[in-house]
VODO-977334 format. One record per residue (C-alpha): x, y, z; residue in one letter; residue number from 1. Coordinates in Angstrom, 3 decimals. Layout:
xx_yy_zz_r_k
X_Y_Z_a_NUM .
...
This chain:
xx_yy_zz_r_k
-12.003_4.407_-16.084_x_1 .
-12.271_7.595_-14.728_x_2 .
-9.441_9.646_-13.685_x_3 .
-11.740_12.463_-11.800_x_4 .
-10.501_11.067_-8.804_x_5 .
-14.160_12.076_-7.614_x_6 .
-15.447_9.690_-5.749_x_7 .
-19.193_10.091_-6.938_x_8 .
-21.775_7.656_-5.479_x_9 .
-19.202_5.622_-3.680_x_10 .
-20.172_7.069_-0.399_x_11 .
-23.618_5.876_-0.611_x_12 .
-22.250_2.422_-1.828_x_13 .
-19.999_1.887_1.044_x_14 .
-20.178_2.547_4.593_x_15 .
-16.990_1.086_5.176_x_16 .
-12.985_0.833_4.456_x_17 .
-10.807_-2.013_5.704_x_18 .
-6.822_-1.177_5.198_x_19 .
-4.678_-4.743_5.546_x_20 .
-0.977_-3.416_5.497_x_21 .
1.362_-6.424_4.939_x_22 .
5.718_-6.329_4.105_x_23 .
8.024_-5.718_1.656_x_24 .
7.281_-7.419_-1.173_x_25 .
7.418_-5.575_-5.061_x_26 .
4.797_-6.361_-7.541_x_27 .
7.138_-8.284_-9.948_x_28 .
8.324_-10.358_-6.781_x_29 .
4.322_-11.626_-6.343_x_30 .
2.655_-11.144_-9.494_x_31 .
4.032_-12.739_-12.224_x_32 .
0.923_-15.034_-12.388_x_33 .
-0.805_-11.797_-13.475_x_34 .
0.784_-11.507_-16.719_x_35 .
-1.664_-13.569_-19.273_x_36 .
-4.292_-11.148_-17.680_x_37 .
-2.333_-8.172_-19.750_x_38 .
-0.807_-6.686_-16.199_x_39 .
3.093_-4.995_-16.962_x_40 .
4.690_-7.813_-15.103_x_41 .
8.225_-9.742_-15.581_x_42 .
6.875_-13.213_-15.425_x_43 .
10.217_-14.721_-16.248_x_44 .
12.757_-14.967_-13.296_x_45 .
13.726_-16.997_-11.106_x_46 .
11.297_-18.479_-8.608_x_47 .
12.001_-17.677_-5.108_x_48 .
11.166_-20.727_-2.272_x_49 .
8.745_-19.892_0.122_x_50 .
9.818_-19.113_2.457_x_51 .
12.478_-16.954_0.820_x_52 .
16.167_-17.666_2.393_x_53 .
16.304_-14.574_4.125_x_54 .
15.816_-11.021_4.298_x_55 .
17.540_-8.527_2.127_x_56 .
18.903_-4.983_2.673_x_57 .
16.009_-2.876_2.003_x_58 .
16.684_1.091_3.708_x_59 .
17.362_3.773_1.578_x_60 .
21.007_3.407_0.775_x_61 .
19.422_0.045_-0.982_x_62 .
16.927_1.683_-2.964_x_63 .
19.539_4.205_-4.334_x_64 .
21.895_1.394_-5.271_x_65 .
19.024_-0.252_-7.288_x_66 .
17.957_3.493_-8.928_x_67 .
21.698_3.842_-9.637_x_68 .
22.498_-0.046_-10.791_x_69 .
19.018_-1.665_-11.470_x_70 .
20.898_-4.829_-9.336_x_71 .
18.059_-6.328_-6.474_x_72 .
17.120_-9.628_-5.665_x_73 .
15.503_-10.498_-8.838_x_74 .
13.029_-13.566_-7.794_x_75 .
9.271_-14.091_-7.849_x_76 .
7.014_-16.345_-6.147_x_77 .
4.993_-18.670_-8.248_x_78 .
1.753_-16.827_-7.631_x_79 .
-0.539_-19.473_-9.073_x_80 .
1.039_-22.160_-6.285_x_81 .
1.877_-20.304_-3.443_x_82 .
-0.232_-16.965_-3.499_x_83 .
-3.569_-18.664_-5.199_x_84 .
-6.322_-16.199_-3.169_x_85 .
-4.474_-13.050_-3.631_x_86 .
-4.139_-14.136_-7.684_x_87 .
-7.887_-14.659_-7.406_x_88 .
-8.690_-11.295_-5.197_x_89 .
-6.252_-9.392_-8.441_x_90 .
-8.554_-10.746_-11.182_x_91 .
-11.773_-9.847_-9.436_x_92 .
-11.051_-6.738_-8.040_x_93 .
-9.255_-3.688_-9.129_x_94 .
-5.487_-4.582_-9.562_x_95 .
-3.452_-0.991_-9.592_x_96 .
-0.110_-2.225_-11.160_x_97 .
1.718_1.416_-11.349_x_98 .
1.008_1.520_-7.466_x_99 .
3.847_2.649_-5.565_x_100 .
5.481_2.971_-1.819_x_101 .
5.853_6.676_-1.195_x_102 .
9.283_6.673_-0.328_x_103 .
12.323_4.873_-1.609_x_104 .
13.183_2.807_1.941_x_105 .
12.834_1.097_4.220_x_106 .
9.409_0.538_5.870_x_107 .
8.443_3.047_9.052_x_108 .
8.655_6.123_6.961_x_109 .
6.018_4.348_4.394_x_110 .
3.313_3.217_7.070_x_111 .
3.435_7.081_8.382_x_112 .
2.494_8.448_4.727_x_113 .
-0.128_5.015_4.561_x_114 .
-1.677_7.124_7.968_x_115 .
-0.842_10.321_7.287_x_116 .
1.029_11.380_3.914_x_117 .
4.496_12.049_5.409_x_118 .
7.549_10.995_7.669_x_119 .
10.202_13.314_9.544_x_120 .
12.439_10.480_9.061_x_121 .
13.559_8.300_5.996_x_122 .
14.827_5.587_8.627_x_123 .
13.190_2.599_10.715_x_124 .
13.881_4.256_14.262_x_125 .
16.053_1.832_16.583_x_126 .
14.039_-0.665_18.258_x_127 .
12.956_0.060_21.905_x_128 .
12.956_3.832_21.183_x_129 .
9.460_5.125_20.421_x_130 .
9.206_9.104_18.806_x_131 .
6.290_10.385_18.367_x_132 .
5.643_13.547_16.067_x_133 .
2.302_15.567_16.682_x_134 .
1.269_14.915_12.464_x_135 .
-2.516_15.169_11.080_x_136 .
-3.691_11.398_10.685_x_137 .
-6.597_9.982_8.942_x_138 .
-7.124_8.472_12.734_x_139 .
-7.732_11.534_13.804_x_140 .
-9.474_12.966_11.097_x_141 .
-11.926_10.845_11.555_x_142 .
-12.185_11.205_14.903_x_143 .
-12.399_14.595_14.669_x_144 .
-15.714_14.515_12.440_x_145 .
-17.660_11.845_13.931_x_146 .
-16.458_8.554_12.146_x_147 .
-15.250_5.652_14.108_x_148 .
-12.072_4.098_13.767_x_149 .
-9.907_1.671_15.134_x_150 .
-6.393_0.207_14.487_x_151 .
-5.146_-3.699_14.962_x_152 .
-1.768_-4.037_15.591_x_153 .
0.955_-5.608_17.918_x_154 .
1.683_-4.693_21.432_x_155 .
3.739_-2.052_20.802_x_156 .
0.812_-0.228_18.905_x_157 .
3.244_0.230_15.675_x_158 .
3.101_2.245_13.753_x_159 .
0.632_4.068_15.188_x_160 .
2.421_5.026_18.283_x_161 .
4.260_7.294_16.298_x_162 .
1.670_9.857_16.818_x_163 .
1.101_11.914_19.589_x_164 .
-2.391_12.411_19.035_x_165 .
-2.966_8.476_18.834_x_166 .
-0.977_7.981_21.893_x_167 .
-2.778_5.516_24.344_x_168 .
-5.907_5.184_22.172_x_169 .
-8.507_2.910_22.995_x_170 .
-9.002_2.651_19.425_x_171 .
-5.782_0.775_19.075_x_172 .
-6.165_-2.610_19.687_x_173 .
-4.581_-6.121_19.406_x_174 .
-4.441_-7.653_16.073_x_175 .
-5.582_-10.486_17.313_x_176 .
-8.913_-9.889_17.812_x_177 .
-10.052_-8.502_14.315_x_178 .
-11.460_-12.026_13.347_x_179 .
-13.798_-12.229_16.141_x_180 .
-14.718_-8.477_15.453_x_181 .
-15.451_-8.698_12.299_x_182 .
-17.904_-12.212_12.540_x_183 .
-19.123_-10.649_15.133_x_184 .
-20.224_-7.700_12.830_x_185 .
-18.340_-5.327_15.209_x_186 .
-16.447_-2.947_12.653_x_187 .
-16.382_0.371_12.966_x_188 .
-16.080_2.611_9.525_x_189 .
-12.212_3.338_9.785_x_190 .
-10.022_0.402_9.805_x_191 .
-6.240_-0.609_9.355_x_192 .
-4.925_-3.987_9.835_x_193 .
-1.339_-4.623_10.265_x_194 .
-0.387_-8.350_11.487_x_195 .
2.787_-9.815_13.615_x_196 .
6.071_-10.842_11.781_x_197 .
5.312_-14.602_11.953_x_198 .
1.941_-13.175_9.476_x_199 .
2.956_-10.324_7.718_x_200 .
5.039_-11.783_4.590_x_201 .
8.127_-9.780_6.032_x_202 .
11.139_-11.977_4.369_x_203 .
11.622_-14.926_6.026_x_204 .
8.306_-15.630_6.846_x_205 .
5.975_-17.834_4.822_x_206 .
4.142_-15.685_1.899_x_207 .
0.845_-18.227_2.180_x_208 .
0.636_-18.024_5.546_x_209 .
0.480_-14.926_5.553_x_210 .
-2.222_-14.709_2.467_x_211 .
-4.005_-17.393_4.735_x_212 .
-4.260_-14.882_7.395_x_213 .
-5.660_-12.185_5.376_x_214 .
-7.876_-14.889_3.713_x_215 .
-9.566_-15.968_6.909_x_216 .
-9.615_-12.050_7.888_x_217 .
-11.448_-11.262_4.321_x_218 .
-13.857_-14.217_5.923_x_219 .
-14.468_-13.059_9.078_x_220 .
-16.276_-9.869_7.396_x_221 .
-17.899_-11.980_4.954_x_222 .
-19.566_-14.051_7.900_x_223 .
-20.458_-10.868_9.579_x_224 .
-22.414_-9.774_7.133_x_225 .
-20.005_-6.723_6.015_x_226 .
-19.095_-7.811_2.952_x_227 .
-22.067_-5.844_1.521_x_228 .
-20.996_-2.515_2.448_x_229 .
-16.956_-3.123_2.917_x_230 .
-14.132_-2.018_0.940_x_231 .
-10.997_-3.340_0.981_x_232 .
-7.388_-2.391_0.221_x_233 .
-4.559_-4.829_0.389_x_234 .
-1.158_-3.235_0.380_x_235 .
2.196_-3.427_1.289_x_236 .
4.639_-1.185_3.054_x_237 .
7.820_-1.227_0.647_x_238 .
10.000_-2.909_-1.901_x_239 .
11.943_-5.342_0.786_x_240 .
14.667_-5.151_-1.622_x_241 .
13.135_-7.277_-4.310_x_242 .
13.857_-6.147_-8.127_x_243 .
10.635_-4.498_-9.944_x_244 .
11.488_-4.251_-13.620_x_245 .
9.449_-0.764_-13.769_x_246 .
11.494_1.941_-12.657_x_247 .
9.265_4.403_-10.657_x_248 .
9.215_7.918_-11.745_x_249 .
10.463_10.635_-9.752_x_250 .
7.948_12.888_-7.881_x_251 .
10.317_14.384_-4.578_x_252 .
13.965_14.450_-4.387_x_253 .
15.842_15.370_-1.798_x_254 .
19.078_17.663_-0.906_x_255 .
21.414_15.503_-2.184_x_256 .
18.866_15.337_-5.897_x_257 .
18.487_11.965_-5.002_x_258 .
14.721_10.642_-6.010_x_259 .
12.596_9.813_-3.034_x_260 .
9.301_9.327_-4.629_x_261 .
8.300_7.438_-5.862_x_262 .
9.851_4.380_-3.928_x_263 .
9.595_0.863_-6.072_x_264 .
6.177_-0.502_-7.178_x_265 .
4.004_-2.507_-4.311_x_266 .
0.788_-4.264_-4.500_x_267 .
-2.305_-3.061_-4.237_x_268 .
-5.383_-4.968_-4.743_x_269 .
-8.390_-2.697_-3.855_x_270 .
-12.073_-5.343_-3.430_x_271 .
-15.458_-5.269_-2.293_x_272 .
-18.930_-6.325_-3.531_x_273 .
-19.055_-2.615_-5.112_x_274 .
-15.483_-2.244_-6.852_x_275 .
-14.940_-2.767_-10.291_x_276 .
-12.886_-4.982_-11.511_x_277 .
-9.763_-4.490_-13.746_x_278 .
-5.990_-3.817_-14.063_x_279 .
-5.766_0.324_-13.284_x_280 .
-3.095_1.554_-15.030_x_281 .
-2.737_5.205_-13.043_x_282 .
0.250_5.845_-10.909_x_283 .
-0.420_5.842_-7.374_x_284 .
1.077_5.276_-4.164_x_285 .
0.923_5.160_-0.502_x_286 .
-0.666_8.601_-0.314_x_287 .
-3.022_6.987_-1.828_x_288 .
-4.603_4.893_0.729_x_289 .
-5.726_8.054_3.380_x_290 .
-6.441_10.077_-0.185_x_291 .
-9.267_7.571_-0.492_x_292 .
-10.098_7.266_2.778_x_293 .
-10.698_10.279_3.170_x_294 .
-12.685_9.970_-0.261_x_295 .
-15.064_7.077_0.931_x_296 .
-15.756_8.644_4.316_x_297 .
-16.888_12.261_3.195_x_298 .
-14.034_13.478_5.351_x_299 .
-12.405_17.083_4.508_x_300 .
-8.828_17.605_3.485_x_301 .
-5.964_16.592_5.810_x_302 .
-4.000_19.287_5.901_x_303 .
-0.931_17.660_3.949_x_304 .
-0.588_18.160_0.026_x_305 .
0.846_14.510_-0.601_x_306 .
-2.839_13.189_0.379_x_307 .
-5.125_16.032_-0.366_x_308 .
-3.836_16.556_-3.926_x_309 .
-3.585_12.825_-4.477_x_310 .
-6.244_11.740_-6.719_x_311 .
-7.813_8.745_-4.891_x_312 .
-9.081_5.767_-5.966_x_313 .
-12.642_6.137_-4.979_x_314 .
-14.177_6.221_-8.490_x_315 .
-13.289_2.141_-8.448_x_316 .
-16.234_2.122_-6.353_x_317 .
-19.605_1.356_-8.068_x_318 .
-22.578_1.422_-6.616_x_319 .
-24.330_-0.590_-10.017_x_320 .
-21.859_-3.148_-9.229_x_321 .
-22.111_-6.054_-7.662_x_322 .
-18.833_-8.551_-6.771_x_323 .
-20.046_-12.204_-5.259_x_324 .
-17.876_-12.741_-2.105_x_325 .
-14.469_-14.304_-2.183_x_326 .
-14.101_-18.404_-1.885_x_327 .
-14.687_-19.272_1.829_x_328 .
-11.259_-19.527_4.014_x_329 .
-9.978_-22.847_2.612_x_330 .
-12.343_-23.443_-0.053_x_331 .
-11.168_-23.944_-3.495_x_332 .
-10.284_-21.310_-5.421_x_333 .
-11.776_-20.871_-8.913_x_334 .
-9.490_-17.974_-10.573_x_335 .
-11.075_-16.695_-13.934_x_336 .
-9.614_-18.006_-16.704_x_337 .
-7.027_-15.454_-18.475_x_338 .
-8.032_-14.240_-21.731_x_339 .
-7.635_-15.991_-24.988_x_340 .
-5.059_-14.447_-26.763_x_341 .
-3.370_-13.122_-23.605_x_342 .
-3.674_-9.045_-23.348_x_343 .
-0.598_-7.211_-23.670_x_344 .
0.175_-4.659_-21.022_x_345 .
-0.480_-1.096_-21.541_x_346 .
2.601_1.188_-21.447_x_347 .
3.184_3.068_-18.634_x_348 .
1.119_6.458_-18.728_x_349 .
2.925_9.888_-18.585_x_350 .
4.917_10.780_-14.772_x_351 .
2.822_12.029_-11.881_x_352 .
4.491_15.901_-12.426_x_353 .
6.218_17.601_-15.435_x_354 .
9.120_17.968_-13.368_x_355 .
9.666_16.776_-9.286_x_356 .
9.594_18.991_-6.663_x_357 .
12.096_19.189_-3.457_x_358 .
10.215_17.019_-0.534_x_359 .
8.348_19.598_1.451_x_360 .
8.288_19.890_5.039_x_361 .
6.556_17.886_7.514_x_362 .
3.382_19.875_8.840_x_363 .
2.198_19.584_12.611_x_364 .
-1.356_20.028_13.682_x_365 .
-0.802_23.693_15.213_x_366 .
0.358_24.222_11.675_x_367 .
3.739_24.607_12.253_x_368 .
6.367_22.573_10.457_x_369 .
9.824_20.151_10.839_x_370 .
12.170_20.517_8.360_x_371 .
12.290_17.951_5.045_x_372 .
13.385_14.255_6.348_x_373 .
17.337_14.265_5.425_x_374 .
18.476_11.873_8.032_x_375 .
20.444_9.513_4.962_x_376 .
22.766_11.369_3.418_x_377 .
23.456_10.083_-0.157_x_378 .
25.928_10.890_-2.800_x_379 .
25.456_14.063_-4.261_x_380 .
23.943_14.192_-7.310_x_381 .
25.187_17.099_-10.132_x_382 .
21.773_17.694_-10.664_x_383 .
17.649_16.717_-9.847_x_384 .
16.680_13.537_-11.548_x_385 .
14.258_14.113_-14.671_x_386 .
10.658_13.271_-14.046_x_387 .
11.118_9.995_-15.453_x_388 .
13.426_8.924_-12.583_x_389 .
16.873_7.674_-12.131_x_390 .
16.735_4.578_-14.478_x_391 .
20.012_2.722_-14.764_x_392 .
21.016_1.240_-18.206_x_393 .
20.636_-2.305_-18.212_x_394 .
């Protein structure tokens, strides 16, 4: 695998990128079916009913208990049984199983670095208040060189009313009509996905459902005839307070020398008739998603370091490859048979940065700046965590 980052002939291969974002859910919490395939996965705990009882404290305060402790919710869905098309979507596409949320919390501040690389706040803002920060966007990068985008999501446009620039786009539209869209072959070249509670795996709700939604979504392209020219990226916002047994290294940190990236590992499960297959061992992380983006598009730099300096994950793309579509929505599911003896997982490769850096300020489009997010005030710390991250002894 390369690790240019370069994204080579992908542009010619694709013409298109399709973003589902789904909730809170760690990789050890949904994964564990993807251990005889050599993935770094606890496959051991306890399973967790689906749905799971309830949801768990997830905000920053959280994720510093469980960098300081190592004590979550330490369950995982049966992945085989209850998550059957994403297992099959992991072992045919590119599974990237040191992939990480951005930020240690809760989940706003991580879908504004999945659009734009950073967040002025390290909180989920109170609901029925609505700010809205004037940040670069891959929305409005594209925009602003030609390529078409649009956004599904809820009524309230979230998250991407967070940005003045996006404010009252047409290109934001209901979630609900993405299906018909996409059979209808109506896509443009820029798309996110994000789906209503009742579908988006946010503890309580029903894990298969939601897979069922993104299944039938996955589909809906295929019976379009995009499934030629699509790329896809599955991911997830945060942790949702579920244990991961691999402790994220530390990239940021902030006042108080607490770690704030990397957050907890999340799935990602990057497809498409063009994408090789295979687990990707690289850390990565939200910043990821517009890195590539941007990568697959032949768009120029943002403007913010956590996305241009990321290195993508555009070299995944082949064009000499070719991936048969995914089962039908409801079909059976044939996953490939794990090896025989099972692979052991690779160790974790070396931390993003020799040592982390303070989190930087939050850049505007005029090119001014707001200071570093610091709106969770932690105890202080005697002195920056090492770039192998707070780990607790356990």
């Amino acid at each position: 695998m390369s690790q240019s980052g370069q994204s080579g002939g992908a542009e010619a291969a694709v013409t298109r990128l399709v973003v589902f974002v789904q909730e809170n859910h760690t990789i050890d919490n949904y994964f564990r079916g993807l251990a005889p395939y050599g993935a770094r996965v606890a496959s051991h705990w306890p399973l967790s009913p689906n749905p799971p009882k309830s949801d768990q404290p997830h905000d920053r305060r959280a994720y510093f208990h469980w960098l300081t402790t190592g004590h979550a919710v330490g369950r995982q869905f049966d992945t085989r049984a209850v998550l059957p098309y994403y297992l099959y979507l992991a072992t045919t596409g590119a599974f990237f199983e040191n992939h990480c949320s951005q930020l240690g919390g809760p989940s706003t501040p991580n879908h504004l670095v999945l659009i734009g690389g950073q967040s002025p706040t390290l909180r989920n803002p109170p609901r029925g208040t609505s700010p809205h920060w004037d940040m670069p966007s891959i929305f409005g990068q594209a925009e602003a060189h030609g390529v078409a985008w649009r956004a599904y999501s809820g009524a309230s446009h979230y998250p991407v009313h967070f940005y003045t620039q996006l404010l009252a786009s047409p290109n934001v539209v209901a979630t609900e009509r993405f299906v018909a869209d996409a059979e209808a072959g109506d896509l443009p070249p820029l798309v996110y996905v994000w789906h209503p509670p009742s579908d988006d795996e946010h503890p309580p709700a029903d894990v298969t459902r939601g897979m069922d939604v993104i299944w039938r979504c996955v589909d809906a392209v295929v019976r379009g005839g995009g499934w030629e020219q699509t790329v896809f990226m599955l991911t997830y916002d945060d942790w949702g307070g579920w244990d991961d047994h691999a402790f994220p290294p530390a990239v940021e940190y902030t006042r108080d020398n607490v770690q704030l990236s990397f957050g907890p590992r999340v799935p990602l499960i990057m497809f498409g008739a063009h994408v090789r297959a295979g687990i990707d061992d690289r850390w990565c992380s939200s910043a990821s998603v517009p890195r590539t983006a941007l990568q697959l598009l032949g768009l120029p730099p943002l403007g913010v370091a956590r996305v241009d300096h990321d290195i993508g994950l555009a070299d995944r793309v082949d064009p000499a490859v070719t991936v048969p579509p995914p089962p039908a929505f409801h079909a059976r599911i044939r996953i490939p048979p794990a090896p025989t003896p099972p692979r052991k997982p690779h160790p974790p490769p070396p931390p993003p940065r020799a040592a982390p850096i303070p989190v930087p300020r939050v850049v505007l489009r005029d090119g001014s700046t707001l200071p570093p997010p610091f709106d969770v005030k932690l105890p202080q710390q005697p002195k920056p965590p090492p770039a192998t991250g707070m780990r607790p002894t356990r």
